[in-house]
PADORO-302702 format. One record per residue: residue in one letter; x, y, z of N, C-alpha, C in turn. Coordinates in steps of 0.2 Angstrom, whole numbers, padded with zeros to 4 digits, always signed. Layout:
# PADORO-302702
AXYZXYZXYZ;...
//
This chain:
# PADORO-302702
X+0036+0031-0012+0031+0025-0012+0033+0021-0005;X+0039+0019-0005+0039+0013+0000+0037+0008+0004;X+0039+0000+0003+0037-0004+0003+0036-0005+0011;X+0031-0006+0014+0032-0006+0023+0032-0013+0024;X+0034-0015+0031+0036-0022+0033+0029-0021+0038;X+0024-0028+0039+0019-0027+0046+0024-0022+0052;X+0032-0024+0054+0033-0020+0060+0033-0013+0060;X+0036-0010+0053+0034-0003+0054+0025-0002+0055;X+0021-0006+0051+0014-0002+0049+0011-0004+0056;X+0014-0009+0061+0012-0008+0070+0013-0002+0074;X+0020+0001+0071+0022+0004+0076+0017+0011+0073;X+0016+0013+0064+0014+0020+0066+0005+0022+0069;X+0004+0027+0071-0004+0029+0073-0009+0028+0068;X-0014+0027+0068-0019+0024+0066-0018+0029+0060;X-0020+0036+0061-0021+0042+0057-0014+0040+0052;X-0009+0040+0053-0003+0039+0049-0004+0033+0044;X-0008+0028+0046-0009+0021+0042-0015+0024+0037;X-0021+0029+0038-0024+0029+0037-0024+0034+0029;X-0017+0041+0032-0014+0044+0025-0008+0039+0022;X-0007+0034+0023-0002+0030+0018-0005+0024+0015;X-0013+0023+0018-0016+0019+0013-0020+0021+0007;X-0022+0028+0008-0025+0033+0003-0017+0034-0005;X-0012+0037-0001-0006+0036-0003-0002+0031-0008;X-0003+0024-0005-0002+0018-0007-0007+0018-0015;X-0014+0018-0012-0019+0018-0017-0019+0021-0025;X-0016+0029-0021-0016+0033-0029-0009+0031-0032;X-0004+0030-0029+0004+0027-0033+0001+0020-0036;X-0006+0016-0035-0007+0009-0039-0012+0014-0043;X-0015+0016-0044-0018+0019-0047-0015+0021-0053;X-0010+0027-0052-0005+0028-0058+0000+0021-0061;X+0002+0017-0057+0003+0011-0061-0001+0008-0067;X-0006+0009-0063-0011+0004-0068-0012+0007-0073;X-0013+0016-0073-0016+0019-0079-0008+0018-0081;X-0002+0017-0082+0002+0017-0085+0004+0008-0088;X+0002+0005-0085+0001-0001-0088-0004-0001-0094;X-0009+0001-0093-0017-0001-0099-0013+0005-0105;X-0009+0010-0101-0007+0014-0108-0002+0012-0114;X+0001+0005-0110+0006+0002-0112+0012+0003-0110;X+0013+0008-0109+0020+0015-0106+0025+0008-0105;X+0031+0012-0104+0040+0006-0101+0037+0009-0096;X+0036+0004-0090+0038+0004-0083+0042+0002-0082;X+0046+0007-0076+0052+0008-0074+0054-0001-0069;X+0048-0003-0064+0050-0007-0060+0042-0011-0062;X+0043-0016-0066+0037-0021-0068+0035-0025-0062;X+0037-0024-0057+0035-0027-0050+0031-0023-0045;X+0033-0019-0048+0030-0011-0043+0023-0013-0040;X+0018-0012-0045+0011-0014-0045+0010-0021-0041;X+0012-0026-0039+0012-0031-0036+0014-0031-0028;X+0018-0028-0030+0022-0025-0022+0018-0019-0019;X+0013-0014-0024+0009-0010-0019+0004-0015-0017;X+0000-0018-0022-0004-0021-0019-0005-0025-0013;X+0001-0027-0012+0003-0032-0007+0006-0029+0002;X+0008-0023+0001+0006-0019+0007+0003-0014+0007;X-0002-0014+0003-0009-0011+0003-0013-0015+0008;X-0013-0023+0005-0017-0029+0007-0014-0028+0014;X-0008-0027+0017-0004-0028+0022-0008-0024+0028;X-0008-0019+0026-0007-0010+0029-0016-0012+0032;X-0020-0016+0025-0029-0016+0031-0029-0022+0033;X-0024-0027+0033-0026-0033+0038-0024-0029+0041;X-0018-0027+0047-0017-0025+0051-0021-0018+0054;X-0023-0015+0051-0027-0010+0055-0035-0013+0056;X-0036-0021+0054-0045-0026+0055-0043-0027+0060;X-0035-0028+0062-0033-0034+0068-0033-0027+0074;X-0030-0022+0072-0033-0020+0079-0037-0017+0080;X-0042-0015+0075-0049-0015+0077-0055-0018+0081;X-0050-0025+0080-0055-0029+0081-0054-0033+0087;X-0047-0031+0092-0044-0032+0098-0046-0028+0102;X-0045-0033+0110-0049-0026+0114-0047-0021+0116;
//
């Protein structure tokens, strides 16, 4: 899974941000179906932390899209 900092998700290539935001996605995916099932999660922060460099991962790729 791995939690990334903005400096990492600078430094990788577009195509790399673009397979670790697909990535990111289905690891909150499985959180969630494991939350609505009620399941023990292991790390009850988890779901909150992917969302948050998910959120991260496509501000940074709108900003340099959108740079000249």
């Amino acid at each position: 899974m791995g939690i990334l900092s903005a400096n990492d998700i600078r430094k990788m290539k577009y195509e790399e941000k673009e397979n670790k935001l697909i990535e990111l996605k289905a690891e909150l995916s499985k959180q969630r179906a494991l939350i609505a099932a009620g399941g023990a999660l292991e790390n009850p922060t988890k779901a909150r932390l992917l969302k948050r460099t998910i959120a991260r991962l496509l501000t940074i790729m709108r900003e340099e899209e959108r740079s000249p």
